[in-house]
N, C-alpha and C positions, 0 to 999 in steps of 0.2 A: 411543527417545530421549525426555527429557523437554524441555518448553520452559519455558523463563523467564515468571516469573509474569506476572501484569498489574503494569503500574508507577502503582501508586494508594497514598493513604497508607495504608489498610489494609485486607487481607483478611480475611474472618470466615471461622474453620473450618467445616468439615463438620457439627460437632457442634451441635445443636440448642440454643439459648438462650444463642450465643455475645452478648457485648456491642453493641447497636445503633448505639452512635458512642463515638470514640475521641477524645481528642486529636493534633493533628496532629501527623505525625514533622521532627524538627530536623535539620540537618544534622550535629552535636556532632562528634566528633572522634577520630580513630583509635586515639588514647593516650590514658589506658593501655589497654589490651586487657583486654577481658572486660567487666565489668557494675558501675559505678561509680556513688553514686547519689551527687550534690551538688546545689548550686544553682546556677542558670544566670545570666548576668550581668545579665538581668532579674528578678531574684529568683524565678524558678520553677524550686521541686524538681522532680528528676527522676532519671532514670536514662541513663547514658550506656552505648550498646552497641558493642561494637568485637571484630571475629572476623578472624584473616587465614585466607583461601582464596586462592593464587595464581591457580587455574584455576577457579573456581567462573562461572556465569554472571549468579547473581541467590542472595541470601543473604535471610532473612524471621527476625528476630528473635518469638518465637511465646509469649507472656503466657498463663497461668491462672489462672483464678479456685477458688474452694476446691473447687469443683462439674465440675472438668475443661473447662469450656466457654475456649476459646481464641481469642484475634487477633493476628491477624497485622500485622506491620508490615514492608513488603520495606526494607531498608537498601540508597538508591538510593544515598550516596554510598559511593565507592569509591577509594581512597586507599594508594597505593603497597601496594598486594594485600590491605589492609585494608578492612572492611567497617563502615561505622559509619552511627548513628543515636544523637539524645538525645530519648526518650520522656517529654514533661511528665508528671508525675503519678504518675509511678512510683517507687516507697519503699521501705525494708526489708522482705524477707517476700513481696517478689513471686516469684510461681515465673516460668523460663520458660527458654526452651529454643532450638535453631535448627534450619531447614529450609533446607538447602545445594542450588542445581539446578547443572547440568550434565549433560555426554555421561557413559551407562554404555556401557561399552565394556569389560569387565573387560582383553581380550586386550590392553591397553596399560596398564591399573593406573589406569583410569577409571572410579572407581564411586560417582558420586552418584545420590542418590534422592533427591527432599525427601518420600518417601512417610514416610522416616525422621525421627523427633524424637530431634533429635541434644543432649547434654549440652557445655557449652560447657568447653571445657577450660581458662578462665580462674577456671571459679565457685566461688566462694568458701565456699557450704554446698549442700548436696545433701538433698532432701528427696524422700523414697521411698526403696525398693528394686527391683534388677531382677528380670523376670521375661523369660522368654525363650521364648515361644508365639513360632512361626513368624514370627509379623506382624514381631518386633524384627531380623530376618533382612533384609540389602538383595537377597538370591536367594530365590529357591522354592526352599525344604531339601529338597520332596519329588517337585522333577522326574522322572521316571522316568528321564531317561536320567542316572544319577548324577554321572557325569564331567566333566557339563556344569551341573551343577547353579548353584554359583557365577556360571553367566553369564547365569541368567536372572532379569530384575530381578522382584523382589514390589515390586508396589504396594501393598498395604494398607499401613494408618497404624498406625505402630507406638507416638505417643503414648499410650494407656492403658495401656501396659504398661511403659513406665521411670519414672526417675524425672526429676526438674527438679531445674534450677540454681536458687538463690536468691539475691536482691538484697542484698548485708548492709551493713550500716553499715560503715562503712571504719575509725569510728573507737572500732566498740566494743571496750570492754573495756578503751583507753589511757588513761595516767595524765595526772595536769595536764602532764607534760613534755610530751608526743608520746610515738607510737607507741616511737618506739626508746628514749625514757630511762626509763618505768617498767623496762623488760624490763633494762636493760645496768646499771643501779644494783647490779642482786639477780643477775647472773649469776655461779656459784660462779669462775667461770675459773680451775679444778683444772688447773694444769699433767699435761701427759703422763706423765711419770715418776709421778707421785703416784697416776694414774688406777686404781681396779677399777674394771671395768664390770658390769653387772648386766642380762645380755639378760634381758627378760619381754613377754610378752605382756598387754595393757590388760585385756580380757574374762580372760581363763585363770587372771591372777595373783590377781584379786578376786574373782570368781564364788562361792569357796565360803569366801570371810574371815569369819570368825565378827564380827569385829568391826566391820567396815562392814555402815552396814544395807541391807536387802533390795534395795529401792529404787537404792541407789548403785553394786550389785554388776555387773561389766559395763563398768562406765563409766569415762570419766574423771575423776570425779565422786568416785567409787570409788577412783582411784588415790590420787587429792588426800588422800584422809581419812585424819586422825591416825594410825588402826590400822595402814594401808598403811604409810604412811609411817616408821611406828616402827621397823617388820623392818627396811626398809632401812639406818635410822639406827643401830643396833645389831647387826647384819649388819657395816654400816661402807664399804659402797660409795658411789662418788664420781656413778656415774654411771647412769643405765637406759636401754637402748639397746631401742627400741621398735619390735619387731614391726608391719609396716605399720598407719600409720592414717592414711595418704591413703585417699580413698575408693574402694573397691572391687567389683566384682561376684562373684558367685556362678558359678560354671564350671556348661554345663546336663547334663554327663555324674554332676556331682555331685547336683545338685537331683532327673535320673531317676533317681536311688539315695537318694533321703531324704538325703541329707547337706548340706552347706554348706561353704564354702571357709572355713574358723579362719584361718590363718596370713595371708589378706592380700596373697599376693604377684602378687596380678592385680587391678593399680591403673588407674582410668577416669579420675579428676580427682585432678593433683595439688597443688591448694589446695584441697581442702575435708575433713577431718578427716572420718572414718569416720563416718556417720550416723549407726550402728547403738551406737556407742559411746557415745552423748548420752545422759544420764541430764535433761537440761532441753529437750530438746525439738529438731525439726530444720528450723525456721524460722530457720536464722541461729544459733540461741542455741549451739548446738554449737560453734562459735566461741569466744564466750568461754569456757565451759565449759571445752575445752582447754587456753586462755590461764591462768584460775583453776589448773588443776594443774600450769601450767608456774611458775607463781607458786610455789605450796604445795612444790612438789620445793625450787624455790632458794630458800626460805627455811629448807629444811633444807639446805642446801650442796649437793645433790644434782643433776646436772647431765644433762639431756634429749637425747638422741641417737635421731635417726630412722631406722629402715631403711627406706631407701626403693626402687623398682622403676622406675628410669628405663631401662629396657634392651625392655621390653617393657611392649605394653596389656594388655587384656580383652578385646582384639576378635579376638586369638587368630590360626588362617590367614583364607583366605580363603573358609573354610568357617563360620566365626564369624560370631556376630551383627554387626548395624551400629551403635555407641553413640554412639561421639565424632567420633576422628578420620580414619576410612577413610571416613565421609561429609560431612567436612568438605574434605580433600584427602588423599587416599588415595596418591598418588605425590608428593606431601609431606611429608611425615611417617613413612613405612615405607620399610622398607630392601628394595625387590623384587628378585625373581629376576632370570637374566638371561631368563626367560619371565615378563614383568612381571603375568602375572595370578596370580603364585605370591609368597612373601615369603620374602628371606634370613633364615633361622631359627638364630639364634647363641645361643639362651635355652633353644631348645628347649620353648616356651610360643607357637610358632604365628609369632612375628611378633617384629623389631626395630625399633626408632625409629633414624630416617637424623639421629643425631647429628651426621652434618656437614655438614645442612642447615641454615643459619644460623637459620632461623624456629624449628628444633625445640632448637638447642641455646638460644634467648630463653628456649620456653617451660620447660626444665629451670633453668634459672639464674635468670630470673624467680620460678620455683616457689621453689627454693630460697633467693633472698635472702627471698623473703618468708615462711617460715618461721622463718626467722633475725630478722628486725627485725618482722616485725608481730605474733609468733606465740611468741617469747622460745625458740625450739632451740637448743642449742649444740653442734650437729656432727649427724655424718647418716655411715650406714652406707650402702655403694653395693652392694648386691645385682647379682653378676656385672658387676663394673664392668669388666672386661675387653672387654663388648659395649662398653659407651661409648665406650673410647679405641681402638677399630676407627675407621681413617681410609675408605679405603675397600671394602677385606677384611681386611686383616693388623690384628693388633695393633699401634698408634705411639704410642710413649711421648712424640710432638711433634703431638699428635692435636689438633684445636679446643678438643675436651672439656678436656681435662689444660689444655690454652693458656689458655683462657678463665678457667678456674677457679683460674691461679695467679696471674694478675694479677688478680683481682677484688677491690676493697678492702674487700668484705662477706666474701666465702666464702673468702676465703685467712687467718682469724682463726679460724676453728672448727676444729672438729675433725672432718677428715676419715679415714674409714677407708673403706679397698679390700676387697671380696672379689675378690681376683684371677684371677680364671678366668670365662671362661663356655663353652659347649659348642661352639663351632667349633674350626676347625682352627687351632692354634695359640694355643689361648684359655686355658692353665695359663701366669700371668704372676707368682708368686710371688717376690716379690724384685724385682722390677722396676718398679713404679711412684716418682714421681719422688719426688723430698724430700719435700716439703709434704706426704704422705699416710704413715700406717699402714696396716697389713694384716692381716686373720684369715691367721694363718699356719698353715696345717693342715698345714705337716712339724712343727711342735709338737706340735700333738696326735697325729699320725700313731707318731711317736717312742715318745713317753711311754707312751701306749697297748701298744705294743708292749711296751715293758719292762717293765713292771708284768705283762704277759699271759707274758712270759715269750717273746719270739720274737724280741730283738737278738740280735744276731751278736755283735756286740762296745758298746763304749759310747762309741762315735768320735761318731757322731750326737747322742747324750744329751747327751754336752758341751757341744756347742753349742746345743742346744736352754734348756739351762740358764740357759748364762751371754747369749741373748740376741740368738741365732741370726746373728753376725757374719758367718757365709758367706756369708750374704745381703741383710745389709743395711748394712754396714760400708763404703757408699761413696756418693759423691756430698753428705757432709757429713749423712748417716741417722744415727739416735741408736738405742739399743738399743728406747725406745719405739716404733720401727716396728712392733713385734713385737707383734701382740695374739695372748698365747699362749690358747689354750683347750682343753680335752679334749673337753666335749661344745658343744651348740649345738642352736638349737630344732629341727633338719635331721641327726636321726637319734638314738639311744638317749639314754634320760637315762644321769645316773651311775649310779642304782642299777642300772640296767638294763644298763650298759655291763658289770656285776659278775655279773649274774643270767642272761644269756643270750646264747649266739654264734649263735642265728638267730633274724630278724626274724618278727617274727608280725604282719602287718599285715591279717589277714582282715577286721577291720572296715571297712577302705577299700573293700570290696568289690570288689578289681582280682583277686583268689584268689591274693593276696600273691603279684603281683609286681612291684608299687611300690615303692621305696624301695633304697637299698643293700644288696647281700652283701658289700661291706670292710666291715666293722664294726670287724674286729681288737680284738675283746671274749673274756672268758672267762668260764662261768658258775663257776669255781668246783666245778663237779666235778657240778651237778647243771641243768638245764636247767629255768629258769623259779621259779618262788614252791614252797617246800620250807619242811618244819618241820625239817629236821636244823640241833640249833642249832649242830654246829660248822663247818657249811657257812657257815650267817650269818653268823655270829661272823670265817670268813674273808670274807665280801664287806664287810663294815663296816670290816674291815682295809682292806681293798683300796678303798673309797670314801676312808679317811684317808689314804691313802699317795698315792692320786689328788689330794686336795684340798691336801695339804701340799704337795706336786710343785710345783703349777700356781702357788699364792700364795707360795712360796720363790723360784719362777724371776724370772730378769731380764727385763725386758720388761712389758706391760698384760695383765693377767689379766682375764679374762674368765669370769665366772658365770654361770649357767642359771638361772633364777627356781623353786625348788623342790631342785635340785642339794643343798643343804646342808642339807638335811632330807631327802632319802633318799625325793625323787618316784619312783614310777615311771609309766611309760605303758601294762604289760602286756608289755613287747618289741615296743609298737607305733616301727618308728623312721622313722616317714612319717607323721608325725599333723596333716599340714595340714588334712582334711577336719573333725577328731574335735573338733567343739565341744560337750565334755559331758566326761565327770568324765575320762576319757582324756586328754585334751588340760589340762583345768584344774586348778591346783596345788590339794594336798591339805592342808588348813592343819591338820586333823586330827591330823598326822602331829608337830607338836611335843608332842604329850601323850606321847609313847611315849619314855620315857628315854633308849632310844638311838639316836633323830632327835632330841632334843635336846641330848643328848653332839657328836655332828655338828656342828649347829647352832654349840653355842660354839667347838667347835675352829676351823670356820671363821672365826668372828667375832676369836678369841683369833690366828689367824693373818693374819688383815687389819688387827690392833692391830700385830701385832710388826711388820708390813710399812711400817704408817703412821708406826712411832717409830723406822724406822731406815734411813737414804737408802743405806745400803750395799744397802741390800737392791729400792733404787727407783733403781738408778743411770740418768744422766742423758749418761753418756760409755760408751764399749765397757772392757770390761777391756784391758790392753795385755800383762798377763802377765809382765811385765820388772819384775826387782829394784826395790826401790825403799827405800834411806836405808842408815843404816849396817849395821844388821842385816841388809840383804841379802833382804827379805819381797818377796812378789810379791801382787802388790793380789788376782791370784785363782793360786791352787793344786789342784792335782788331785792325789789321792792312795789308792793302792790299803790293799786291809786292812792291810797290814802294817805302816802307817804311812808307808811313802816315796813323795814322789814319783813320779809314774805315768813311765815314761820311753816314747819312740815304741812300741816293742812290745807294754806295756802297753795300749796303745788296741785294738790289734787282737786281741787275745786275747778267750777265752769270757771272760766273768763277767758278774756279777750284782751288783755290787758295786761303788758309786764314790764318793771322798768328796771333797767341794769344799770351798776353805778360802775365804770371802771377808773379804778382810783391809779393817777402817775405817777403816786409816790414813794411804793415798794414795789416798783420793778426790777423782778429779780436778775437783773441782766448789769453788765459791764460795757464799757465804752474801750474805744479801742487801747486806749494811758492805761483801763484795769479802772478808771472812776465810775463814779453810779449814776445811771442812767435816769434822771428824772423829766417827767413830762406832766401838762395839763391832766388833768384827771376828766371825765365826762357822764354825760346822763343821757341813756337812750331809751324812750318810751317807744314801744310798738301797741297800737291799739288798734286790733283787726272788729273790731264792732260794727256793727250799722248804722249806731247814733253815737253822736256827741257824748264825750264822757268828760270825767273829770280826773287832775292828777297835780296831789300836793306836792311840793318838789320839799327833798329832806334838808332840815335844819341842820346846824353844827350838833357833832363834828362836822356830817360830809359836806356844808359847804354853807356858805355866806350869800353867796348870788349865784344866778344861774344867766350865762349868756347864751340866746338862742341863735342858732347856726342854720339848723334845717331842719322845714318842713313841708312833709312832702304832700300836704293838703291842697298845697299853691302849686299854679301853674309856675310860679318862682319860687318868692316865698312871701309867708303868710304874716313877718314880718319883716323890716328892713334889719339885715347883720349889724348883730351891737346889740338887739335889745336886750334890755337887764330884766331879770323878774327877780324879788330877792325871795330866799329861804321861805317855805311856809305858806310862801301862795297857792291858793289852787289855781290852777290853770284849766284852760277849755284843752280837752284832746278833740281834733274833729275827726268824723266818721272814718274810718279806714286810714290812718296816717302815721306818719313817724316820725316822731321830733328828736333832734342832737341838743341838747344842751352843753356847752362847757362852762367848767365848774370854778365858777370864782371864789378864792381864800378866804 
């Protein structure tokens, strides 16, 4: 057992040439939480501390100086389970940290140490990185009796080996408004329907940009810069949905393998912006630095979406090191077994957050508004949000989390998306989270995949995949943008790769490849891996267009891969969370080579036709019913032959579907309240092997047909303009996709 320090206003660490006298500690105040610096109402700056621990006995707020030497100051007052203290003197730039006491008792889910220098899960920048020698451990890792390892407390002091929280200015980086009106002036506020989104990664995306310099690459700093920002402007997406950059640690199974955690998805603090990604420094300045390219995105229209990691820490099981909050309150904050020295594991990453503990849903919503108003995000990607909305096991769609978040007058205005699943039992929640959210729909990708590989059954699925997957989200007043369709995603093969290879080769992870998925539901194309046969290429380049036309044709929020449209590969790495190095980072090389820049424009050339035509970004579900005198149905389905597809038609083989979407009962308004009419079109996908055939339909639906795209050519396969009228058969070539627009 440990006891409660001495109650004095400060203790001097261990460490030799700690500070000889301090200013006295104030009693300051519980709110806000965390590390606040202002002026006190005697005009003395300072820093105000505030930590909740429910069960803690004595909390010691713990200061460094640049030379590691530390003081302590115990936070005597204690205030509805909060711990506070206001330390005169103290200014931007100070490091420091907390030492939590109480009973270790693991077999009850009691595990304070204050041997432990804990990171305060309010702070705002982070300066260091972790390192994970024994000492960061709240157990002896190398008890002999292994079983028991966990329950024997280490005392050594784990301060020299994490990193500190720092003091920041509250109010850098804000315009003469406040904090909130620079940021909401310049926010693009891209409606749903209108949205592409643009997963990338911060490091990965700039690292090898010829045109950002050395310096900047890495960073956020980097993303800001013209050159970045140009692809995406000409690219043509609305939005970039970022790869964790709350701050994170490094897993120690990765670091005794040389490697490093890239991807992010094992978060310690979440306010404080990745360290590691500061091209200006990690006193605080990382902060703005952020802020600067949350700027530099919206003043290109381009709108910030964060993936973020509220479902699980860094501190992993109960085998993992001690960092934040398992020695701050550890039956607090984690969701434990019903053998409480073990943690309910719904992530499969060691440990979940007891989101229906009201302190731990603060510090997620807290987190969250403050991203949103002090830090300019507009929306946040929820990594396995299906842990979140677990009430007390099951998934509840009437959860605190979902409650909380749909009445909150900050976060119910962004844009929220669900990854609906996580790894417990009954944790695949697809289609089922409530209005206010979209969802990574992976029966989209799941679908499409298949058909392009060549293994539907029939094209029952594909239709609804298309027009904007209404089986599942066509209720509770859900709009087809619930649907963020996608093929790939940073969590398993790129496009090219999805073309090049049906097994994963992840041996650089050094697990002897068996991390990551075997559904791939990929095809290489006939040859497995990187081949000089140019007519094996020649079909994956097919099949990357027929992929990328697919995804920016269908109804619903399309979703791109940072490197996707340029023909990234990863090697068939499709688990490259570790691979920070040219594996993991986009190859900008790859636009010099004609046809990654063929790619290039088509995607670009198909996120233009998407952006100039709302039939194609619809805002209501198709309804499929006649509509005016001609008798036209707003969407149509139709087999080669020209006719309408009838019930049997769904269930049959083929390879071959054509959709008509008509722009003439679009049930939508302009902004006067008039009627939104647009071109009407004809999209053929034909996943075959050979050459097919496809009548185009007479009046009503249409008098000529002008071809736009096809993705059989390494351009196109005709020059734009050409007319084919009513009734023609036309050639489909092997694996391809044709646009038609429909002439009156």
């Amino acid at each position: 057992m440990s006891s409660a320090p001495e109650q004095q206003t400060r203790r001097e660490s261990r460490y030799a040439g700690a500070p000889a006298a301090a200013p006295a500690l104030r009693p300051g105040s519980p709110q806000p939480l965390g590390a606040r610096h202002h002026i006190g109402p005697d005009g003395v700056a300072g820093t105000n501390f505030a930590l909740w621990s429910a069960g803690a006995e004595a909390v010691e707020v713990c200061l460094f100086d640049d030379d590691g030497n530390e003081t302590r100051y115990p936070l005597t007052e204690h205030t509805q389970e909060i711990w506070h203290g206001f330390v005169p003197g103290v200014g931007p730039g100070q490091l420091y940290g907390y030492r939590v006491h109480g009973r270790w008792d693991p077999w009850t889910g009691a595990r304070w140490n204050p041997a432990k220098l804990l990171l305060d899960p309010y702070a705002r920048a982070v300066d260091g990185d972790y390192r994970l020698p024994p000492e960061v451990y709240g157990h002896v890792r190398d008890w002999p009796q292994r079983h028991l390892a966990d329950t024997v407390r280490d005392d050594r002091d784990s301060a020299p080996y994490v990193p500190k929280g720092v003091v920041v200015d509250s109010a850098l980086g804000a315009g003469p408004g406040g904090e909130d009106e620079w940021i909401d002036d310049r926010r693009p506020k891209t409606p749903w329907a209108d949205s592409v989104i643009y997963e990338l990664h911060v490091r990965g995306f700039t690292m090898r940009h010829p045109g950002i310099p050395p310096g900047l690459r890495g960073t956020y700093a980097g993303l800001a810069h013209p050159a970045a920002i140009e692809h995406l402007v000409e690219l043509g997406v609305t939005a970039v949905e970022l790869l964790p950059v709350h701050q994170f640690a490094h897993e120690d199974h990765l670091l005794r393998r040389g490697l490093r955690n890239h991807w992010g998805y094992n978060s310690i603090g979440y306010f404080a912006p990745h360290a590691a990604y500061a091209a200006t420094g990690t006193r605080g300045r990382q902060v703005g630095e952020f802020r600067e390219m949350v700027r530099a995105l919206h003043a290109a229209g381009i709108e910030v979406i964060l993936d973020v990691v509220y479902n699980h820490t860094a501190e992993g099981s109960e085998l993992g090191p001690t960092l934040s909050l398992r020695g701050i309150d550890n039956r607090g904050y984690y969701r434990l077994a019903d053998d409480p020295r073990h943690y309910a594991d719904y992530t499969g990453c060691g440990n979940t957050l007891h989101v229906v503990q009201p302190q731990v849903l603060r510090l997620i919503t807290d987190s969250l508004r403050y991203w949103v108003q002090e830090m300019g995000v507009d929306g946040f990607r929820f990594d396995l949000a299906a842990a979140l909305a677990r009430s007390m096991h099951d998934v509840d769609m009437l959860s605190p989390f979902l409650a909380v978040i749909a009445q909150d007058p900050v976060l119910r205005r962004v844009k929220l998306i669900a990854e609906p699943w996580d790894v417990g039992a009954g944790g695949y929640q697809v289609g089922a989270f409530p209005p206010l959210w979209t969802e990574w729909n992976d029966r989209y990708r799941d679908t499409v995949r298949d058909f392009w590989r060549g293994a539907l059954p029939d094209v029952r699925d594909l239709g609804y995949r298309l027009s904007g997957s209404s089986d599942l989200y066509a209720w509770g007043g859900r709009r087809p943008y619930a649907s963020v369709n996608f093929v790939t995603a940073h969590d398993g093969f790129t496009l090219r790769d999805l073309v090049s290879y049906e097994r994963k080769h992840n041996e650089a992870n050094g697990e002897d490849n068996r991390d990551g998925t075997d559904d791939n539901r990929s095809w290489n194309c006939g040859v497995e891996g990187e081949t000089g046969d140019e007519a094996v290429l020649a079909l994956r380049r097919r099949q990357l267009r027929n992929l990328l036309s697919t995804l920016l044709l269908s109804t619903g929020v399309p979703m791109l891969v940072a490197g996707d449209e340029m023909g990234r590969t990863q090697g068939g790495n499709n688990n490259a969370y570790c691979q920070d190095n040219e594996i993991g980072w986009v190859d900008w090389s790859l636009l010099e080579e004609p046809a990654w820049r063929e790619l290039y424009a088509l995607a670009s050339r198909l996120i233009a036709l998407r952006r100039s035509h709302p039939v194609l970004r619809r805002k209501a579900f198709f309804s499929g019913r006649a509509h005016g005198p001609e008798g036209l149905r707003d969407l149509a389905w139709f087999t080669g032959s020209g006719q309408e597809m009838s019930e049997p038609d769904w269930y049959a083989p083929g390879a071959t579907l054509g959709m008509y979407l008509s722009g003439r009962d679009i049930p939508q308004r302009d902004e006067l309240g008039g009627p939104v009419v647009d071109d009407s079109f004809l999209v053929v996908l034909h996943a075959g092997h050979e050459d097919g055939g496809f009548t185009l339909p007479g009046p009503p639906w249409g008098q000529a047909y002008e071809l736009l795209v096809d993705t059989a050519r390494e351009e196109q396969r005709e020059e734009p303009g050409t007319v084919h009228p009513a009734g023609e058969t036309v050639v489909l070539p092997a694996r391809s996709v044709l646009v038609w627009r429909v002439l009156p």
